[in-house]
matplotlib code that plots the C-alpha trace (Angstrom):
import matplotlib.pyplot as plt

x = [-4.0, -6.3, -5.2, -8.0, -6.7, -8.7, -7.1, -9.3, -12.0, -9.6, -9.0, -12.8, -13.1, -10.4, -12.1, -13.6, -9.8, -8.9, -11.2, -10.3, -6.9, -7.7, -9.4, -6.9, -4.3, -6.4, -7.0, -3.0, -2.5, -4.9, -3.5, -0.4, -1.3, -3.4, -0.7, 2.4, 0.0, -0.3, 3.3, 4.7, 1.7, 2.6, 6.3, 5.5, 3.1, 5.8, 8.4, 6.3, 7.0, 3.0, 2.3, -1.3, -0.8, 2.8, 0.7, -2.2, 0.1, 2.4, -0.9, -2.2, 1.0, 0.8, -2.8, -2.1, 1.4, 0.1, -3.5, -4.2, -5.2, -8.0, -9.2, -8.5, -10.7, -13.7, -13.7, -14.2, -16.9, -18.8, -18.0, -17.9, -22.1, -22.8, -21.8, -23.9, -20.8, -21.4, -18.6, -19.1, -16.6, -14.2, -13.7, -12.9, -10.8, -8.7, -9.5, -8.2, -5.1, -4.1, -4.6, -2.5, 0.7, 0.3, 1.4, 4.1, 5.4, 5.4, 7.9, 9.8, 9.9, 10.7, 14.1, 14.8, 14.1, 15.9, 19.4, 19.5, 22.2, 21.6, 23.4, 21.1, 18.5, 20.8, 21.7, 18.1, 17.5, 20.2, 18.7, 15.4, 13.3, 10.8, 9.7, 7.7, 9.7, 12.9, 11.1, 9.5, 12.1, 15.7, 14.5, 12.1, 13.5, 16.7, 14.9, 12.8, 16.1, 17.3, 14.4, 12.8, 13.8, 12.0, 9.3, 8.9, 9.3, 6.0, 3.9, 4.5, 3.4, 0.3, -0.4, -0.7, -3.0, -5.5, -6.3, -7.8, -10.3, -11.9, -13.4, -15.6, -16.9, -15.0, -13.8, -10.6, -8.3, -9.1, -12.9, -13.1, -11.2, -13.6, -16.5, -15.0, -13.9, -17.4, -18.8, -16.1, -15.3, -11.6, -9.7, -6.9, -6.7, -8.1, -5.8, -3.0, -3.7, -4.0, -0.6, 1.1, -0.8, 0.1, 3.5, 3.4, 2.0, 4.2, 7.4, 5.6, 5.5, 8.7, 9.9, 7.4, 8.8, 12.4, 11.8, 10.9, 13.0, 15.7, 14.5, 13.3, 16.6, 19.0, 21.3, 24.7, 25.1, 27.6]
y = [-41.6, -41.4, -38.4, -37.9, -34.3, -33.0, -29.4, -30.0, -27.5, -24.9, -25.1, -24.9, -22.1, -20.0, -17.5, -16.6, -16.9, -14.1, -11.9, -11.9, -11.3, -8.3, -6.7, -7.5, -5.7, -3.0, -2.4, -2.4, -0.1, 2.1, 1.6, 2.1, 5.7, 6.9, 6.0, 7.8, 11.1, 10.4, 10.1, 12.7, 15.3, 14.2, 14.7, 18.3, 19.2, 18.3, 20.0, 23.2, 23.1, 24.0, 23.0, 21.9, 20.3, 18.6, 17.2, 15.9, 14.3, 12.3, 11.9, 10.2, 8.1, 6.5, 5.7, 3.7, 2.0, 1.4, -0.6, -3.8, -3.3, -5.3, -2.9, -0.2, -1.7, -2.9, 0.7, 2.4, -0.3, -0.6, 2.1, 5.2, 4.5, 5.9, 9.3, 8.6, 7.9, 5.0, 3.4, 1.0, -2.2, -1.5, 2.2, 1.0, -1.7, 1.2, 4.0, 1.4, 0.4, 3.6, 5.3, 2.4, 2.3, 6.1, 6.4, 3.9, 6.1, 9.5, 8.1, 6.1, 9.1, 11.5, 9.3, 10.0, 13.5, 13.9, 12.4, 14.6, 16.8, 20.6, 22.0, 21.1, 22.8, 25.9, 25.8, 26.2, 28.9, 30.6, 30.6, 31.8, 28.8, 29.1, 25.7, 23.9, 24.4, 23.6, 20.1, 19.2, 20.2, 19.4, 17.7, 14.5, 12.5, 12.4, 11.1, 8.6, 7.2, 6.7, 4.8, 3.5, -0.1, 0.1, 1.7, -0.9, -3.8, -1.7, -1.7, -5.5, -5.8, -3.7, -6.2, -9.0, -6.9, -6.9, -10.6, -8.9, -7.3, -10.1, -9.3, -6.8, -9.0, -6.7, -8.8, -9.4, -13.2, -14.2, -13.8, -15.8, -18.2, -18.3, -18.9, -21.7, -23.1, -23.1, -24.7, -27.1, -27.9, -28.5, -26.3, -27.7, -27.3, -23.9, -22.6, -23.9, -22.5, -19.2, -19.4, -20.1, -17.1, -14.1, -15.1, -15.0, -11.6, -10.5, -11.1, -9.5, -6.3, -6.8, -7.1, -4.1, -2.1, -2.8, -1.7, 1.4, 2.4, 1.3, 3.9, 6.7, 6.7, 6.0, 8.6, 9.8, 10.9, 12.8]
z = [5.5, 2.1, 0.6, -2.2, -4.1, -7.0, -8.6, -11.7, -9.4, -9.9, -13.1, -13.7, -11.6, -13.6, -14.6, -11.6, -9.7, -12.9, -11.7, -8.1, -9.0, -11.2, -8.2, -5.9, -8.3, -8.4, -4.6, -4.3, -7.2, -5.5, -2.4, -3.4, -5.0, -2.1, 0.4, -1.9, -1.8, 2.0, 2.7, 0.2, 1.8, 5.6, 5.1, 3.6, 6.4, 8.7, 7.3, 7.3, 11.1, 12.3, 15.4, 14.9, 11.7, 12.4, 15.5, 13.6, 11.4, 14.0, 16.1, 12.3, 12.0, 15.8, 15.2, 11.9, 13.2, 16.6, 15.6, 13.4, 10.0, 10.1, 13.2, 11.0, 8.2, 10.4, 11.8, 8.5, 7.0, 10.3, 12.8, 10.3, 9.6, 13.4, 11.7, 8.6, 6.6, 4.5, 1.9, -0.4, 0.4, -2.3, -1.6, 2.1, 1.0, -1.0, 1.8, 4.7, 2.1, 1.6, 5.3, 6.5, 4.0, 4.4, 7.8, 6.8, 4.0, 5.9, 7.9, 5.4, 3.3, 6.5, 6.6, 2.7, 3.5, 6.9, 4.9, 2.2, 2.9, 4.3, 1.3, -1.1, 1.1, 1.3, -2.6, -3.3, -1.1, -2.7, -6.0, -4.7, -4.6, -2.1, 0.8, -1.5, -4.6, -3.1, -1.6, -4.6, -7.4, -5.3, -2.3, -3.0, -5.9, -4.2, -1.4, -2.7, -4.7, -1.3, 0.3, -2.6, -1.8, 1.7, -0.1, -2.3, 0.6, 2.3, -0.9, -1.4, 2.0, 1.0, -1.7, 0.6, 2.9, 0.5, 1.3, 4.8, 2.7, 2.3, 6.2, 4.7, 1.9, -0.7, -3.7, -4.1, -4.8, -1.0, -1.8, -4.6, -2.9, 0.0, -2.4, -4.5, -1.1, 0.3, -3.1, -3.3, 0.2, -1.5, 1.1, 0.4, -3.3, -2.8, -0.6, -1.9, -5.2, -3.5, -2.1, -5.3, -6.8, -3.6, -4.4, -8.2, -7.6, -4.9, -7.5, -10.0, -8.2, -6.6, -10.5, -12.0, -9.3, -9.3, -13.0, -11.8, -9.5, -11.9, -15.2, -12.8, -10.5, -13.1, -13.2, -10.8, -7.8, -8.4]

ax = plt.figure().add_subplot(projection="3d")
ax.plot(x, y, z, "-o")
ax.set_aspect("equal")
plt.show()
């Protein structure tokens, strides 16, 4: 077999490959954000212990973890317009990102919550702090410290998700890709290049956030 391999088309096509990768960093950060407010707002609206709300919510989180991301994706950029909504590719890519790590965190974060010992709870009451103090100010960062590593395994997985973005023609690493592909016809090369890059990024954030978790959680438990 005559294998004829040329990566000098990558290396042309740098800056291009940059730019993807900015976007795709981006769309996760993004993601990431939208689907932090999503959990941290889901967990609260459960805790509040409304029946229509606390429904909504679990009905929300079944949805997401029970349907393929793409689906999710393809039903916000081309379902949505029926009901004269109309989003731009990028603000789905970051919509569909966040609505899906969301449901994700609500119940990652429900765990964090739901071990925090009743005490604390009690101790707050005590000195007068009302629901929403007492889960913001006592409750949540002991929380997160306890689920923050499967946090950060679910918003590395978000990071590689944005490579299905690329369905809707938003642009992103896997985009560019495509293009230079399709120019190139040097799949290989292209691909392979991509590899090496999703998993230079992944321990990047796996780094960034382990950073993180390490200055923010820093302190006893005891």
């Amino acid at each position: 077999m005559n294998v004829n391999l040329d990566f000098w088309v990558i290396f042309e096509r740098w800056p291009e490959l940059a730019w993807g990768l900015a976007y795709t960093i981006m769309l996760a950060l993004a993601g990431m954000s939208l689907s932090l407010i999503i959990g941290i707002l889901g967990v609260a609206i459960r805790r509040a212990n409304e029946p229509i709300s606390t429904s909504l919510v679990s009905a929300f989180v079944e949805f997401i973890r029970n349907t393929p991301f793409l689906v999710q994706i393809f039903f916000i950029y081309f379902a949505l317009p029926f009901l004269d909504i109309r989003l731009s590719q990028t603000f789905t890519a970051i919509l569909a990102l966040g609505l899906n790590g969301g449901a994700y965190a609500i119940e990652i974060i429900r765990g964090g919550v739901d071990a925090v010992p009743k005490g604390q709870w009690e101790a707050s009451h005590a000195l007068g702090l009302n629901g929403r103090d007492t889960f913001l100010m006592v409750v949540l960062k002991p929380a997160l410290r306890s689920i923050y590593p499967s946090l950060t395994s679910q918003f590395i997985l978000l990071t590689l998700n944005t490579a299905i973005c690329t369905s809707i023609s938003a642009f992103e690493l896997t985009s560019v890709g495509q293009r230079i592909e399709d120019a190139t016809f040097r799949s290989f090369e292209v691909y392979f290049s991509l590899t090496g890059i999703y998993l230079a990024l992944s321990l990047c954030v796996m780094s960034l956030l382990g950073f993180i978790g390490r200055r923010a959680f820093n302190y006893p438990t005891r």
